[in-house]
C-alpha positions in Angstrom: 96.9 143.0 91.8 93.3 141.4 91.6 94.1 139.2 89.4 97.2 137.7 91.6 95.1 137.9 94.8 92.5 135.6 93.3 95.3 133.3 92.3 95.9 132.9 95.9 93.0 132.3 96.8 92.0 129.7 94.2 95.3 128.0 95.3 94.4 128.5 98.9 91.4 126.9 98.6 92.6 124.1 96.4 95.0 123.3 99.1 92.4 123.3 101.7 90.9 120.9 99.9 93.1 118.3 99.8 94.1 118.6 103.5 90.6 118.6 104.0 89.8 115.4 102.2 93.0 113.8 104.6 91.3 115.5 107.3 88.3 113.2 106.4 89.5 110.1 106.1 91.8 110.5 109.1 88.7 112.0 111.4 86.6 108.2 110.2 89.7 106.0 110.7 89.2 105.2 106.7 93.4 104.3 106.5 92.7 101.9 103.1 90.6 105.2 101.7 93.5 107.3 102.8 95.8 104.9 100.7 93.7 105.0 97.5 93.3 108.9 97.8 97.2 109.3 98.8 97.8 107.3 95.3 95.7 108.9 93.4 97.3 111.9 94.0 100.6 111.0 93.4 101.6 111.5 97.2 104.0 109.0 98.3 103.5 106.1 100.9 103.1 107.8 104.3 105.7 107.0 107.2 104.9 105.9 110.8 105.1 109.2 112.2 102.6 111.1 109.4 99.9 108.1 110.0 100.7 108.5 113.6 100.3 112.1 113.3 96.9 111.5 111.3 95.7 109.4 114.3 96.8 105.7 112.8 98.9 105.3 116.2 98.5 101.3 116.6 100.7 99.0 114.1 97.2 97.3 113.2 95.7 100.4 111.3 99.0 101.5 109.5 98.9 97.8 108.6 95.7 98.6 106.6 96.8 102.1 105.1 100.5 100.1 104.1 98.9 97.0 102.0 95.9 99.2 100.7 98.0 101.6 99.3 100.7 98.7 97.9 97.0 96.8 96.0 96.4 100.4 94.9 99.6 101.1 93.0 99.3 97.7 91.4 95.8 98.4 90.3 95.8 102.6 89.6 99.8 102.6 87.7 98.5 99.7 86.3 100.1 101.1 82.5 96.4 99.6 80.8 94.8 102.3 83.1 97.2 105.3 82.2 95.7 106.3 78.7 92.3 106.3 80.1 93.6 108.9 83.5 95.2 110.9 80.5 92.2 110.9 78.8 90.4 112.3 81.9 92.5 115.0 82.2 94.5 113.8 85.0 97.6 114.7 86.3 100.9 113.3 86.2 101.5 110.5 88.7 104.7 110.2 89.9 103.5 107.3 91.9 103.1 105.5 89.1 105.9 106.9 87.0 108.8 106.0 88.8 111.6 105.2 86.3 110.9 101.4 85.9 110.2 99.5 82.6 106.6 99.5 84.0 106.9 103.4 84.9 107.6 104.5 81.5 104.9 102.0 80.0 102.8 104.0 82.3 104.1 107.1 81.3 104.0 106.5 77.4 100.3 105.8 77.9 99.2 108.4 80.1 100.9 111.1 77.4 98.7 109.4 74.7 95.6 109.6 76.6 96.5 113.6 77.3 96.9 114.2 73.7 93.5 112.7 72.9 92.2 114.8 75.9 93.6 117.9 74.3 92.0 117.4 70.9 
C-alpha cells in the first residue's frame, strides 16, 4: 500500500509540474516558449480556446504561439535531431512521429538513439 501511495504521489507531482511550467509561461505572456515547450513534449498545437483560456485572448499573441510552434516542429522532428533525443533518454514524440515519410525517418532514428541510451 506504501509502495502504490508513493506512486501517486510521484505522478502527482510530475503532473504538477508540467501544469506548472504552462502555468509559467502563460503567467509571462512567453506564447513562442509555450510553443517550444508544448513541442517538446509531444502535446499537440493548442486551439483558440486553450490559448484563450491560458490568457492568449488577442489574435496577435496566438499569432506568436501558432508560427513558433510550426518553426519548432521543423527544427525539434527534424529526423537528424531524433537519434541524438533518443540518446538523451527522451521520450517518444508523437509530434514528430506522425505517420509521414518524415515521421518514420524520425522515428527510425529516435529508436537508434534509445538503443545506444540503453547500452
Amino acid at each position: 500500500m506504501k509502495k502504490i501511495a508513493i506512486v501517486a504521489c510521484v505522478l502527482l507531482g510530475l503532473l504538477g509540474c508540467s501544469n506548472s511550467q504552462v502555468s509559467q509561461y502563460a503567467e509571462i505572456g512567453d506564447w513562442s516558449g509555450l510553443a517550444q515547450y508544448d513541442v517538446e513534449v509531444g502535446h499537440h498545437e493548442r486551439s483558440e480556446t486553450d490559448l484563450s483560456q491560458l490568457g492568449a485572448i488577442d489574435s496577435a499573441q496566438q499569432k506568436v504561439y501558432r508560427e513558433a510552434y510550426a518553426t519548432h516542429v521543423e527544427t525539434y522532428c527534424d529526423p537528424k535531431n531524433a537519434f541524438r533525443l533518443g540518446l538523451l533518454g527522451k521520450p517518444k514524440n508523437y509530434v514528430c512521429i506522425d505517420g509521414s515519410p518524415e515521421g518514420r525517418t524520425f522515428e527510425k532514428n529516435w529508436e537508434t538513439g534509445r538503443e545506444g541510451n540503453s547500452l
